[in-house]
C-alpha positions, 0 to 999 in steps of 0.5 A, a space after each residue: 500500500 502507498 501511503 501518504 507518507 511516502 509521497 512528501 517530496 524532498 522530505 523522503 530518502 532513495 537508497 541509491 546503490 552504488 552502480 546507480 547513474 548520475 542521472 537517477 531519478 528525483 528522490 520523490 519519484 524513485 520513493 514513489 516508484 519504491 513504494 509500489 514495488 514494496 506494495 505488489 511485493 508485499 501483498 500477499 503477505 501483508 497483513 489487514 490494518 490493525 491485525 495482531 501482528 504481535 500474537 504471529 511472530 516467528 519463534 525466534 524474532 529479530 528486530 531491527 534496532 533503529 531499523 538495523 543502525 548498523 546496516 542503514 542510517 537510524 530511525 529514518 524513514 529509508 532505512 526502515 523501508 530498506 529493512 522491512 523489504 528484506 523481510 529477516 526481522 519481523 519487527 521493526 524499531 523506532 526511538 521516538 521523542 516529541 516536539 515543543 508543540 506535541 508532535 512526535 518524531 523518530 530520533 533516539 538522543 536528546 539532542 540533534 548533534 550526533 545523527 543531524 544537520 543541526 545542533 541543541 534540543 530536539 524538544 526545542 523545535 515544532 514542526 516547522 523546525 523539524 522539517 529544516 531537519 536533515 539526518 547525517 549517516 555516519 562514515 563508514 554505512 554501507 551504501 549511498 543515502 540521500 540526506 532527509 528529514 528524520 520522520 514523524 511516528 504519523 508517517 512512520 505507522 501509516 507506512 508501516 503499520 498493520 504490515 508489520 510489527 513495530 516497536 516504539 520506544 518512547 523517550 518522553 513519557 508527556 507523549 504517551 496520550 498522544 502516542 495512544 491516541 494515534 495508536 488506537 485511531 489507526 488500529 494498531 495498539 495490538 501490533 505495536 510494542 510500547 517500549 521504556 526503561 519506566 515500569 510505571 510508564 510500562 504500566 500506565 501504557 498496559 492500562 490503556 489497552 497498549 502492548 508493552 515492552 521494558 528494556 533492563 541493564 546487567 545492573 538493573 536486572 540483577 536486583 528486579 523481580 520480573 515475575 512480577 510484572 506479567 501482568 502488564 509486561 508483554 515483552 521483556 529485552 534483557 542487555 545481552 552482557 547480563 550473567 547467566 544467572 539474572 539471565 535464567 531469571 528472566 526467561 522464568 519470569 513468566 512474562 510472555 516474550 524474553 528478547 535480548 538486546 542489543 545483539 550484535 555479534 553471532 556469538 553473544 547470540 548465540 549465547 542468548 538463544 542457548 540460555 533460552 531468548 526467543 528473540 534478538 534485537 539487534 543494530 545488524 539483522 541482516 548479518 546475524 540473519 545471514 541475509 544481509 551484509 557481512 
């Protein structure tokens, strides 16, 4: 399905591979033609707008952290569209953070310095400063990538969501009612994961009917008790560096999804799997999928 998120000009990347000519088409126009590829591509498997995506993955999931940072530029809207083409990693990751004027949007630091064209706060811009925005890919990225506006989640949700899973880490707590809001207008609190480091964020988000996810460090989990947050925990991301010990506890703990994060080499994957992980989230899908680069 193409939709309208994909259609804004000059604001969406093109992957350009490294034959392409000088003379490759406008950025608008290979977005375009990009999309309607994915579409036919994608359609018979593409699942209805607000289906529970979340109740059908794989039993052994990878997501794509950032949308796989260290495979594409992080949380923008090309890399997630080049990642979700490849079809290794079932769900797809996004960090989001909210403007001064509400509206929410895909980057993981609290500033722009390190990913972007500009420099200060991110919660310092409205919308109109967001579109002046342009991500920076870091040397050393596999491929070509045109500049672009780190995207909005609205844009984000109406490309990907209901095709595939999604799950959003929300840096700001204050965006929650809007996050919910626009999660439940588009039919998608049982496709996406609401990720933090907050339990009570975890658990304000389990009460509006939303599907959570609750990331902890070696340090945090060694004195939590995740068994007692089946109830409003969905998936529980474990730091990969954690001991064999805490590492047991939380695959015991009863919480539905045990995943580990953030996994990038196959060795501290594998590691993860044979202590019982069911899903690995990981900066490098296509390499650890063995579909991808390296």
């Amino acid at each position: 399905m193409v939709t309208k998120a994909l259609l804004v000009p000059l604001m969406s990347l093109t992957l350009v591979s490294p034959a392409a000519p000088a003379h490759a088409a406008p950025a608008h126009t290979a977005a375009r033609s990009a999309a309607s590829a994915d579409s036919r591509a994608g359609s018979s498997r593409a699942a209805p707008r607000g289906a529970p995506l979340l109740d059908r993955l794989p039993p052994i999931a990878y997501t794509a952290h950032r949308g796989g940072a260290l495979e594409v530029p992080e949380n923008s809207m090309q890399g997630l569209a080049a990642t979700y083409a490849k079809r290794y990693a079932p769900v797809l990751d996004v960090d989001i953070r909210m403007l001064r004027d509400g509206t929410l949007v895909a980057m993981h630091d609290a500033t722009l310095d390190r990913t972007t064209n500009r420099h200060g706060p991110v919660a310092a811009l409205d919308r109109a400063g967001w579109n002046r925005v342009r991500l920076r890919p870091p040397r050393g990225l596999p491929g070509r990538w045109r500049a672009e506006r780190p995207p909005t989640v609205a844009e984000i949700l109406d490309r990907f969501g209901g095709r595939t899973a999604l799950m959003l880490e929300l840096k700001d707590p204050a965006g929650l009612t809007r996050l919910h809001r626009m999660l439940r207008e588009r039919k998608l609190t049982r496709s996406v994961l609401l990720e933090t480091n907050r339990l009570p964020l975890a658990a304000a988000s389990h009460r509006l009917g939303l599907r959570t996810a609750v990331w902890r460090s070696p340090r945090q989990l060694k004195s939590d008790h995740p068994d007692r947050w089946r109830r409003y925990v969905t998936m529980l991301s474990v730091d990969y560096r954690t001991s064999d010990r805490n590492a047991r506890k939380a695959v015991t703990s009863g919480i539905r999804y045990v995943w580990s994060h953030t996994v990038n080499t196959r060795a501290a994957r594998d590691r993860m799997l044979r202590l019982g992980f069911k899903g690995i989230v990981t900066d490098a899908p296509g390499k650890l999928t063995g579909r991808g680069r390296g």
